[in-house]
FIVOLUM-454226 format. One record per atom (N, C-alpha, C): x, y, z. Coordinates in steps of 0.2 Angstrom, whole numbers, padded with zeros to 4 digits, always signed. Layout:
XYZ/...
This chain:
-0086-0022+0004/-0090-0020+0010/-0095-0014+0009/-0100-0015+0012/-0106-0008+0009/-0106-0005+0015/-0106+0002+0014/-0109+0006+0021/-0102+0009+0023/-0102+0010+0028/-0097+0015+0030/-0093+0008+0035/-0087+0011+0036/-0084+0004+0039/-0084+0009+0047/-0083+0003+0051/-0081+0004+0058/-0076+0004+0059/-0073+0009+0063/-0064+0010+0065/-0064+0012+0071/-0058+0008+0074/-0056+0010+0082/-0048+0012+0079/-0045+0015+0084/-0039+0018+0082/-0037+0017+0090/-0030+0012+0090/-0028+0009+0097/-0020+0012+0095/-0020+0019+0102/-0013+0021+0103/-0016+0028+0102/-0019+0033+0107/-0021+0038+0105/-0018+0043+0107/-0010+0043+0106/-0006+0049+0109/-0005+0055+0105/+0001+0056+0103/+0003+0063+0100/-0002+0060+0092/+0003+0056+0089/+0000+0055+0083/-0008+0050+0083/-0008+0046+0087/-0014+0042+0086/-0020+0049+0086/-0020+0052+0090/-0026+0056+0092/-0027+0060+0084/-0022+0062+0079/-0024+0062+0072/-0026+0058+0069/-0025+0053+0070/-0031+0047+0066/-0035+0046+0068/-0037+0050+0076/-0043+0049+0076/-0048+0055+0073/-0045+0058+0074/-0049+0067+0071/-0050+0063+0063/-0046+0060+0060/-0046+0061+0052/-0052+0055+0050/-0052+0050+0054/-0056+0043+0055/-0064+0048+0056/-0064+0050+0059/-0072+0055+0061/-0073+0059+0056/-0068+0060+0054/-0069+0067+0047/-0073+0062+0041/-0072+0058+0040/-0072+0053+0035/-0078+0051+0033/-0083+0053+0027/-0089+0052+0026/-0089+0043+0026/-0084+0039+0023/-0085+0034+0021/-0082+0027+0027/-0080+0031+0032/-0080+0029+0039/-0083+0030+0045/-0084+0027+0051/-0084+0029+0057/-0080+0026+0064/-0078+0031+0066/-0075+0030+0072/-0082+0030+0078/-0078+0022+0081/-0082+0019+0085/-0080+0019+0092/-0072+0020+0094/-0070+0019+0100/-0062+0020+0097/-0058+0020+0104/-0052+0022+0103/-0052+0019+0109/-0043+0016+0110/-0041+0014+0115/-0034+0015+0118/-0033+0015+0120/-0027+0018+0124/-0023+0015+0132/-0018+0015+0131/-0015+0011+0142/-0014+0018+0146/-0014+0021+0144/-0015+0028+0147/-0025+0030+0146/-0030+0029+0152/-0036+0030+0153/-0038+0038+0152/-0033+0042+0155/-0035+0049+0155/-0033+0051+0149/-0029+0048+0144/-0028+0049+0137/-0034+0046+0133/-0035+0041+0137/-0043+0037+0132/-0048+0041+0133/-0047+0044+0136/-0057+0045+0138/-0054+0053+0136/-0050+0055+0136/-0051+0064+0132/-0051+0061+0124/-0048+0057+0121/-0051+0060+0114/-0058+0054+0112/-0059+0050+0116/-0065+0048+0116/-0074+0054+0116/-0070+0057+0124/-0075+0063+0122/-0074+0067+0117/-0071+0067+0116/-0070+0075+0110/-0074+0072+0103/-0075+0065+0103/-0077+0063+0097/-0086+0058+0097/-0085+0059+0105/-0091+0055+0106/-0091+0049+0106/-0086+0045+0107/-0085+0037+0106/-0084+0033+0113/-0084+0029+0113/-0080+0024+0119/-0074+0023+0118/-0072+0022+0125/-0066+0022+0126/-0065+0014+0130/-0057+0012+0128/-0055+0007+0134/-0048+0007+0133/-0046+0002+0139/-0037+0003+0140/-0036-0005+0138/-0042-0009+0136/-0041-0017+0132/-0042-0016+0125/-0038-0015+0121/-0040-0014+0115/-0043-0021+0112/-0042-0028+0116/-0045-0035+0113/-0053-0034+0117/-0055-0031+0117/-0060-0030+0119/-0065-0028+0111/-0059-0024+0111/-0065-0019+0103/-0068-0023+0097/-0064-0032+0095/-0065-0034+0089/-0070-0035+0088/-0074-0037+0093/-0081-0038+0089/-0086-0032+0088/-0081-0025+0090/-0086-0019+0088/-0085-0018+0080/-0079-0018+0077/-0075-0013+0072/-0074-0018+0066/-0072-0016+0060/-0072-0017+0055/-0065-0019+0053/-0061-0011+0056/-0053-0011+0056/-0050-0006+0059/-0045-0006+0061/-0041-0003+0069/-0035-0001+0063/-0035+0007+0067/-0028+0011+0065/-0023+0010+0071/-0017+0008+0070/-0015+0001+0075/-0009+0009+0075/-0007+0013+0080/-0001+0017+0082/+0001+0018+0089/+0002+0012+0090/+0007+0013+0096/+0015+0011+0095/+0016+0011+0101/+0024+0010+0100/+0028+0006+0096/+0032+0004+0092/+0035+0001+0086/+0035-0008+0092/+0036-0007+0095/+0037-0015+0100/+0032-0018+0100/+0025-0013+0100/+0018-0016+0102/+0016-0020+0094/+0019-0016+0089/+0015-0017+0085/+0013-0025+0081/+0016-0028+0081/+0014-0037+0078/+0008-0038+0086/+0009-0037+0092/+0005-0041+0095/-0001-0037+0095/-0003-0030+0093/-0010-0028+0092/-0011-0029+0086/-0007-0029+0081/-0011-0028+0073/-0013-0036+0073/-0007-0042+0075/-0008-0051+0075/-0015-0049+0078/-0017-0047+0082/-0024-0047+0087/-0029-0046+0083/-0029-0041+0080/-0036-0037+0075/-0037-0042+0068/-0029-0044+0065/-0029-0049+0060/-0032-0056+0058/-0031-0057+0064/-0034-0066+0069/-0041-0065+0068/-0043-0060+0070/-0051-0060+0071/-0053-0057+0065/-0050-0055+0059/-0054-0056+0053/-0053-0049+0051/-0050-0045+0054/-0053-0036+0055/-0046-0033+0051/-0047-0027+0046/-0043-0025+0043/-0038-0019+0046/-0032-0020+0044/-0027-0015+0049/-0025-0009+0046/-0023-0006+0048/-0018+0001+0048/-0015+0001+0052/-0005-0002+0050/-0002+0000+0057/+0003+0004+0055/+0006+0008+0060/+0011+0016+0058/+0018+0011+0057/+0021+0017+0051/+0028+0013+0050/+0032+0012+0058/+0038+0009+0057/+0038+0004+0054/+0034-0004+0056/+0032-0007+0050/+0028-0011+0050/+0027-0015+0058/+0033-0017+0060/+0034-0024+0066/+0044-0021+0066/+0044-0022+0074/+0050-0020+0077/+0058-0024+0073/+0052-0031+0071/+0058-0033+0066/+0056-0039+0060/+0062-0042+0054/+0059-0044+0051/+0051-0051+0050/+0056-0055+0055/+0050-0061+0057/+0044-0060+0060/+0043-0054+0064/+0036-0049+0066/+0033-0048+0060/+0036-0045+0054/+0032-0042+0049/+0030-0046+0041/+0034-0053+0044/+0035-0059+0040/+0024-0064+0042/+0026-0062+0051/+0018-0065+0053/+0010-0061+0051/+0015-0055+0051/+0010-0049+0051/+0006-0052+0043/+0010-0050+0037/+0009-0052+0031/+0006-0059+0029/+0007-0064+0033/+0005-0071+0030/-0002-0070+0035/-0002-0069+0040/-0009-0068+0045/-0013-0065+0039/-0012-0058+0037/-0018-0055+0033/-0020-0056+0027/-0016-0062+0024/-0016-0066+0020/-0020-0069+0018/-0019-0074+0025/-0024-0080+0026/-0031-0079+0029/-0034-0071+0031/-0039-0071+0035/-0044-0066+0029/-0038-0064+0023/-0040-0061+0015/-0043-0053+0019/-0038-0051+0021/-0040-0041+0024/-0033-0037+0023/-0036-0032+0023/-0033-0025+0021/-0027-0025+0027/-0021-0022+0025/-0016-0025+0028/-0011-0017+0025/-0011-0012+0030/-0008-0006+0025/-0002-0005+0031/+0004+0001+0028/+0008+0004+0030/+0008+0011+0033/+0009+0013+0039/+0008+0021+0038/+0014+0025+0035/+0015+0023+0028/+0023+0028+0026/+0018+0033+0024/+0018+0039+0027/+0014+0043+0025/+0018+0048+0019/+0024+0050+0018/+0027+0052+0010/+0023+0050+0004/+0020+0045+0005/+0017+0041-0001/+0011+0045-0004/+0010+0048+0001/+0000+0051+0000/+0002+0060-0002/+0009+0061-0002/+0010+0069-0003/+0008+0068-0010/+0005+0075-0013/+0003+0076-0019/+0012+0076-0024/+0018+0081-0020/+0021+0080-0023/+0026+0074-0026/+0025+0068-0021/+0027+0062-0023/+0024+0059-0029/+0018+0062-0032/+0013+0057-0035/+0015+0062-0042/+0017+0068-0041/+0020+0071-0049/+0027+0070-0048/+0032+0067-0045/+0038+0066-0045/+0038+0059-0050/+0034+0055-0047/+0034+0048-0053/+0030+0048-0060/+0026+0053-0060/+0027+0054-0067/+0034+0056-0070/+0037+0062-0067/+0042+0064-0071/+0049+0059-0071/+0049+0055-0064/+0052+0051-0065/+0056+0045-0074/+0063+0045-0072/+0064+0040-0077/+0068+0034-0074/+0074+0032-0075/+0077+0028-0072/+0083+0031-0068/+0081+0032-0063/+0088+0034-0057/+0092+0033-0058/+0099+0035-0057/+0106+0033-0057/+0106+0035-0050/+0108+0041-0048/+0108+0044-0041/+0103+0048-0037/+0105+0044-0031/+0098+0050-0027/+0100+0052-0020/+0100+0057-0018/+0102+0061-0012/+0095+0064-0008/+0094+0060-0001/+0090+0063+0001/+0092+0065+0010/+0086+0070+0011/+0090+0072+0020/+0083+0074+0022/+0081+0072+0027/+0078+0070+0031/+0078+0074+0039/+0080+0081+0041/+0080+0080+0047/+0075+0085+0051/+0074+0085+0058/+0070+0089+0063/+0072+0090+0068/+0068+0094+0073/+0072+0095+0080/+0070+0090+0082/+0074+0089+0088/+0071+0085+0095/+0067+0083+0098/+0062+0080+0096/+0057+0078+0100/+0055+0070+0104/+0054+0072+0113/+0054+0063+0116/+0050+0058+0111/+0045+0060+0109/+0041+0055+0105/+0044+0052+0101/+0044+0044+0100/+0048+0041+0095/+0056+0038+0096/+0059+0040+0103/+0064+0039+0105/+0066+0030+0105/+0057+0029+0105/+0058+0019+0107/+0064+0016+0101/+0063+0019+0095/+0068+0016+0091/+0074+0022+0090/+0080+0019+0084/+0084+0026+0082/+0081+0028+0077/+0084+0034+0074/+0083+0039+0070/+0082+0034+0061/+0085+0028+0062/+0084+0025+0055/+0076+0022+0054/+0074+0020+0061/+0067+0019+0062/+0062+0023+0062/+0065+0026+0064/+0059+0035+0067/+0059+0040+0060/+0065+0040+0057/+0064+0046+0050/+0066+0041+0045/+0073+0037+0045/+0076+0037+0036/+0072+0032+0034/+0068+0029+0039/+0064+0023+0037/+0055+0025+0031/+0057+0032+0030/+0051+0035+0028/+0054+0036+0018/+0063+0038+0018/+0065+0037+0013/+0068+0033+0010/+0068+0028+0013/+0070+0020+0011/+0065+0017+0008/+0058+0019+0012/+0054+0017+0008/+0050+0022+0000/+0053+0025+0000/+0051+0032-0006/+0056+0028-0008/+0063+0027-0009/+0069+0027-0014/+0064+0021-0016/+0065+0015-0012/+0065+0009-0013/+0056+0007-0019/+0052+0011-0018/+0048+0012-0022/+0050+0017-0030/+0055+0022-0030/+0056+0025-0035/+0061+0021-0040/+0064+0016-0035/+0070+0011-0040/+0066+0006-0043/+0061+0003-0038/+0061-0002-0038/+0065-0008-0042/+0072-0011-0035/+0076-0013-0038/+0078-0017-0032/+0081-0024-0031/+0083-0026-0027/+0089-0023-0024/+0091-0022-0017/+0095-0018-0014/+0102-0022-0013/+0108-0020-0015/+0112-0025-0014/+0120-0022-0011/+0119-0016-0006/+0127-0015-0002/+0123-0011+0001/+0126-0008+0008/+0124-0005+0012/+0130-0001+0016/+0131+0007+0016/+0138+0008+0022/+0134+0011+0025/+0135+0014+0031/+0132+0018+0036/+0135+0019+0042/+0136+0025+0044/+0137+0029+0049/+0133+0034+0052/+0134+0033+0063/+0131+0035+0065/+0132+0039+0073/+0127+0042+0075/+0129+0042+0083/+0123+0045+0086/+0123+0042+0093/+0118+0043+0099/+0121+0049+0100/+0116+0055+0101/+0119+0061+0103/+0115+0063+0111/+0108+0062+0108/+0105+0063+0115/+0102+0058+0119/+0099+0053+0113/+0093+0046+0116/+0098+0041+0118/+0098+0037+0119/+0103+0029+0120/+0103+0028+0112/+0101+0029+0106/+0102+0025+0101/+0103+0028+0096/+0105+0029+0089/+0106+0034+0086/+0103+0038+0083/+0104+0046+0083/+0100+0051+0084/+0104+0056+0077/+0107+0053+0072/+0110+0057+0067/+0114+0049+0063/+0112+0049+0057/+0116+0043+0051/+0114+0047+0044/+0118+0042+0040/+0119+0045+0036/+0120+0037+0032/+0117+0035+0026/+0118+0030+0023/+0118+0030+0015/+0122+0024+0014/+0123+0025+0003/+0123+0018+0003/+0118+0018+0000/+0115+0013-0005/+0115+0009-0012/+0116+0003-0015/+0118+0003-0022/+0110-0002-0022/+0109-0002-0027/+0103-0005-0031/+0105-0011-0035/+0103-0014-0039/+0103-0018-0042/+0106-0017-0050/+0100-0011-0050/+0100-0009-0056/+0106-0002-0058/+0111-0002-0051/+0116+0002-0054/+0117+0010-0050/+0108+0010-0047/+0107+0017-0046/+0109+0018-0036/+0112+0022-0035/+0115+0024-0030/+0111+0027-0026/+0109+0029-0019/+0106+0032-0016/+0111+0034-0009/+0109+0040-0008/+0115+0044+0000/+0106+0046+0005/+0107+0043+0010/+0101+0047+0014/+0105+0051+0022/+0104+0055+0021/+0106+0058+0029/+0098+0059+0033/+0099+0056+0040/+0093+0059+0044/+0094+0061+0051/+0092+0064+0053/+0093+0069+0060/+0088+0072+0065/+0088+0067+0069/+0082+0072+0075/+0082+0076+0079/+0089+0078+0079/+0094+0084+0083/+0094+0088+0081/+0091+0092+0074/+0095+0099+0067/+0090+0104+0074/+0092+0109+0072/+0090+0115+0074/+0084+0118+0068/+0084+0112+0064/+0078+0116+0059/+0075+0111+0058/+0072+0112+0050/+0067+0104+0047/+0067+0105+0041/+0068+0100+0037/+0071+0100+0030/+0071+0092+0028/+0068+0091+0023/+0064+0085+0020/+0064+0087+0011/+0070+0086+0009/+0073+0087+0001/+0075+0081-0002/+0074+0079-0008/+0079+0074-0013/+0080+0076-0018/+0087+0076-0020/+0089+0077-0027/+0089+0071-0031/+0088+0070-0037/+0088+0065-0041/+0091+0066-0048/+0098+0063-0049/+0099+0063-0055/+0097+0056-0061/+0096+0056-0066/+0096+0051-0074/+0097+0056-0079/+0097+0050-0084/+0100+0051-0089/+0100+0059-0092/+0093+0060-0093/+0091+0065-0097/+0091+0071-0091/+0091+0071-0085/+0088+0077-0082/+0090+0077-0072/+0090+0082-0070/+0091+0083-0062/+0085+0085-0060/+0082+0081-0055/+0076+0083-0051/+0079+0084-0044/+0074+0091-0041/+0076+0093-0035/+0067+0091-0032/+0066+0090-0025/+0061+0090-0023/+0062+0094-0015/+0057+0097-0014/+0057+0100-0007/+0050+0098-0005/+0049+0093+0000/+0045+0088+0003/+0041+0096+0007/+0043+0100+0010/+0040+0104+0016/+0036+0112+0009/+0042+0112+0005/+0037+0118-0001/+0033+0117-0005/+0035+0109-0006/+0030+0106-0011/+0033+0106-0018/+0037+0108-0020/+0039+0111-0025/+0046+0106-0029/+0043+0104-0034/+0048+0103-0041/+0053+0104-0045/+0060+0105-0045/+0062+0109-0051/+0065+0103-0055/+0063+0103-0062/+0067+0100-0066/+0071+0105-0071/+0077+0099-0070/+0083+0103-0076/+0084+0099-0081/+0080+0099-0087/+0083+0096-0092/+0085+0095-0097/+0088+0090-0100/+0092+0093-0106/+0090+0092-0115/+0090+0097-0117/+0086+0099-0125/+0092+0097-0129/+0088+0096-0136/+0091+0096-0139/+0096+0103-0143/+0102+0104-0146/+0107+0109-0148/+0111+0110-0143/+0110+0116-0144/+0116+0121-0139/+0112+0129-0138/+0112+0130-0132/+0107+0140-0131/+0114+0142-0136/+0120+0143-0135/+0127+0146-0138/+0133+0141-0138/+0136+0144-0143/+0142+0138-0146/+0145+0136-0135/+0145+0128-0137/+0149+0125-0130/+0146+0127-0123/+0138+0127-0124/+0136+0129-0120/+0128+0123-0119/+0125+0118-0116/+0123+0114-0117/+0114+0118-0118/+0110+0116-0119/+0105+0118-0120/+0098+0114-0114/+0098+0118-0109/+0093+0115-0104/+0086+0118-0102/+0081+0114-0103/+0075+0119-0099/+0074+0118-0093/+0075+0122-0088/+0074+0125-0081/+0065+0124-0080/+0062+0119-0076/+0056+0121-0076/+0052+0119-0068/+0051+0127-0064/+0049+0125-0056/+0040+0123-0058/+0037+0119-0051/+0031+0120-0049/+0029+0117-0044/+0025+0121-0040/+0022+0120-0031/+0014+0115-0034/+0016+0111-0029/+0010+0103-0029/+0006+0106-0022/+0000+0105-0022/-0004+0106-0018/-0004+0097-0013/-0004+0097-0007/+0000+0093-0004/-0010+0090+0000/-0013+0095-0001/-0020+0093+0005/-0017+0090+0011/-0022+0084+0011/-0020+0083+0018/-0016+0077+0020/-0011+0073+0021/-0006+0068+0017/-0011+0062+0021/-0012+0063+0028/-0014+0060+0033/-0022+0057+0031/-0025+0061+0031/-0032+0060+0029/-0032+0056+0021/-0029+0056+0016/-0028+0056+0011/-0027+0047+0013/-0021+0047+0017/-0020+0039+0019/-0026+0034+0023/-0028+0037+0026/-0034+0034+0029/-0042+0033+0023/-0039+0037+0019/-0044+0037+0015/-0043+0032+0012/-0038+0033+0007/-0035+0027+0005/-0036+0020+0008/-0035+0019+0016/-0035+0013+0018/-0042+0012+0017/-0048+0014+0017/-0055+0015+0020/-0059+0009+0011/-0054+0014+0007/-0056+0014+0002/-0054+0006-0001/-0049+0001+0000/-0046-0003-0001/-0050-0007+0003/-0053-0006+0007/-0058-0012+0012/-0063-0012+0008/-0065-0007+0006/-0073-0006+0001/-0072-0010-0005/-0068-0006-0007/-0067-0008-0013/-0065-0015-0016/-0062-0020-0010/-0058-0025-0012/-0051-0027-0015/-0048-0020-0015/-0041-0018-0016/-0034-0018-0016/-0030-0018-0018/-0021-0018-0012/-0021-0011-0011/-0020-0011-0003/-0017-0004-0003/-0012+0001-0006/-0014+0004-0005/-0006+0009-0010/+0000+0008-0008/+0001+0004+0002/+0009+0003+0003/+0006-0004+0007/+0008-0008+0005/+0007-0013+0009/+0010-0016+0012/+0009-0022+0016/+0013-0025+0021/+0021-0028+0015/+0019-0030+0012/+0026-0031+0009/+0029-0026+0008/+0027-0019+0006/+0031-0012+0004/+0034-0011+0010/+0029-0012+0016/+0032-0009+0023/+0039-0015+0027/+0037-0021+0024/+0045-0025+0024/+0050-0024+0021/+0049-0022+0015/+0054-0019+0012/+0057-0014+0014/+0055-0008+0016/+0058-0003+0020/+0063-0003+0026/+0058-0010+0030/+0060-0012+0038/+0065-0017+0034/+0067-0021+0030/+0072-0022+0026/+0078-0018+0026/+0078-0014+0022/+0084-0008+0023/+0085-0007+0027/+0080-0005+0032/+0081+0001+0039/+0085-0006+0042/+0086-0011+0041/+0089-0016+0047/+0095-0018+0043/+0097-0017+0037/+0103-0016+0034/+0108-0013+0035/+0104-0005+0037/+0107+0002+0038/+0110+0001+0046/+0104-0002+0049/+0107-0003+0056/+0114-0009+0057/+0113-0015+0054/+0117-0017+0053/+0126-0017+0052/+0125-0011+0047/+0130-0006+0044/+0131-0002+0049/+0129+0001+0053/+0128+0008+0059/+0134+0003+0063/+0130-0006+0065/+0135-0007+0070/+0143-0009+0068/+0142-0010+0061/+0148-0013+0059/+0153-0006+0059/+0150+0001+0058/+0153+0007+0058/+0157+0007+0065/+0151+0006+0068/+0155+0006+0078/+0159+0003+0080/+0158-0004+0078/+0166-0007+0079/+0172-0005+0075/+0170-0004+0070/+0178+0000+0066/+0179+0003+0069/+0175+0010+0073/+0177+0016+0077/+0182+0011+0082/+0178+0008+0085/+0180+0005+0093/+0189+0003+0092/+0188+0000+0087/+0193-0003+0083/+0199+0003+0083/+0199+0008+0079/+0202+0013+0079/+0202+0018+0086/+0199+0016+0092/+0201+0023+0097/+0206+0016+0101/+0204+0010+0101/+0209+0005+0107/+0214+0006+0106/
C-alpha cells in the first residue's frame, strides 16, 4: 500500500482514546473518524483530533484502510468479522475474541480477504522484551506476577483475561513450546469473576512456568524471573531493567562458584505507538505482524486452560466446605 493508510479506531474509551492520539501522531497514518456507542464520548475525541465521528462503526468501511478495533472483549469477533469481510485490515486489543471459535473465524476471515490481522499484546513492543530474547536460552523455569490496583474498566472479563493473558502470551512466545498441563487457583474478591489467580504451567519441552495476577494489590508490579541452564534472569517490566546472573568458568575462591553479576535499564519509548506502528507498518509493507492472530489464540488458548483449571479449583473447594 503507498501513502499514508486511513484508520478509524472503534471503542474510544479509557484505552481506545490512546489509539487514537497515537493513530494522529503517526507520519505514515491517518486518523479519519473514530467511533463509539457512547456519542458524547464520539464526538469529544473526534473533536480533539478533527475527524468524524459516528455511533455505526459499519458505517466507516468504505472510508478507512484499517480500524483499531477496542471495545469490550464480547464485541470484538462481530466488529473486527465487520471490517475483515470488507477487505480492511485490523488491529483488535487482547484478548483476541471472547472465545476459541470467535478467534478461529477471526483468523480464517483475514486469511481469505489476504489483510493485516494483529493482536493488542502490548508487552511485545517494550524495549525490554526485545533485549530479554536475545539473552534468552532455553527456559526450564519462569515465574512471573503481574499485579495492579482496582480499576472498573476491564471487569467484562476475569483477571486471567484482563492481566495474565498478557504473560501467557510473553512465556508462550519465550518457550515457544506446545503447552501441556495446566493447575490454577483463584477468587472473585470484588467483581463477579476472578480478581486474583495464580497458575503453573508445564511446556512440552520441560520448562515450567508459575504466573500470579491481581487487580486488587494495593501497588503495581510487573516482574519475571527466569531460570536455564547457564544463568538466572530477573526482569522488571515497570524499571525496565535486566539483571543477569551468570555462571563463568572456575571458581572466584575454593567452593565458591564463579558468577558475573550484570544490571541494565532498556529505554522502553512508547510501547503503544511502537504497536500501532508496527501495525501500520505490516500493511505497507506486506508483512506478518509481530503478534498475530494465531499468537493472539495461542494466548486466549492458555487463558481458557487456566480458566478451566480455576473451575476445576472451585469445585474441589466446594467439595471440601460440603
Amino acid at each position: 500500500m503507498n501513502g499514508r493508510v486511513r484508520v478509524a479506531v472503534v471503542g474510544v474509551g479509557h484505552f481506545g482514546a490512546y489509539h487514537a492520539d497515537k493513530v494522529a501522531a503517526l507520519a505514515t497514518a491517518e486518523l479519519v473518524a473514530v467511533a463509539d456507542r457512547d456519542p458524547a464520548r464520539a464526538q469529544t475525541i473526534a473533536a480533539k483530533h478533527g475527524v468524524r465521528w459516528t455511533t455505526d462503526y459499519r458505517s466507516l468501511a468504505g472510508e478507512v484502510d484499517a480500524v483499531s478495533v477496542t471495545v469490550p472483549t464480547v464485541a470484538h469477533e462481530e466488529v473486527a468479522a465487520a471490517f475483515l469481510a470488507a477487505g480492511k485490515h485490523v488491529l483488535v486489543e487482547k484478548p483476541i475474541a471472547h472465545d476459541l471459535p470467535a478467534a478461529h473465524r477471526l483468523i480464517t476471515l483475514a486469511a481469505a480477504r489476504g489483510v493485516v490481522l494483529q493482536v493488542g499484546h502490548l508487552p511485545r513492543f517494550y524495549g525490554v522484551v526485545a533485549a530479554l530474547k536475545e539473552k534468552l536460552g532455553r527456559p526450564l523455569f519462569i515465574d512471573a506476577v503481574r499485579i495492579a490496583p482496582f480499576k472498573p474498566r476491564g471487569t467484562d472479563v476475569n483477571v486471567i483475561l484482563d492481566l495474565m493473558v498478557h504473560d501467557l502470551d510473553l512465556i508462550a512466545a519465550l518457550v515457544d513450546a506446545p503447552l501441556v498441563a495446566v493447575d490454577a487457583a483463584g477468587a472473585a474478591v470484588i467483581s463477579s469473576s476472578e480478581d486474583i489467580a495464580n497458575a503453573r504451567l508445564k511446556f512440552a519441552t520441560g520448562c515450567v512456568a508459575t504466573m500470579t495476577a491481581s487487580r486488587i494489590s494495593l501497588k503495581t508490579e510487573r516482574k519475571m524471573r527466569i531460570f536455564q541452564d547457564d544463568a538466572y534472569l530477573t526482569v522488571d517490566f515497570d524499571q525496565r531493567t535486566i539483571r543477569v546472573i551468570r555462571k563463568k568458568a572456575g571458581e572466584l575462591a575454593p567452593g565458591i562458584p564463579n558468577v558475573e553479576i550484570a544490571d541494565r535499564v532498556y529505554e522502553d519509548g512508547d510501547p503503544l505507538a511502537a504497536e500501532i506502528a508496527s501495525f501500520i507498518a505490516a500493511i505497507q509493507g506486506g508483512t506478518p505482524p509481530l503478534v498475530s492472530g494465531e499468537d493472539g489464540l495461542r494466548a486466549l488458548e492458555g487463558a481458557i486452560k487456566v480458566n478451566d483449571a480455576l473451575k476445576e479449583h472451585a469445585a474441589f473447594v466446594a467439595r471440601a466446605r460440603a
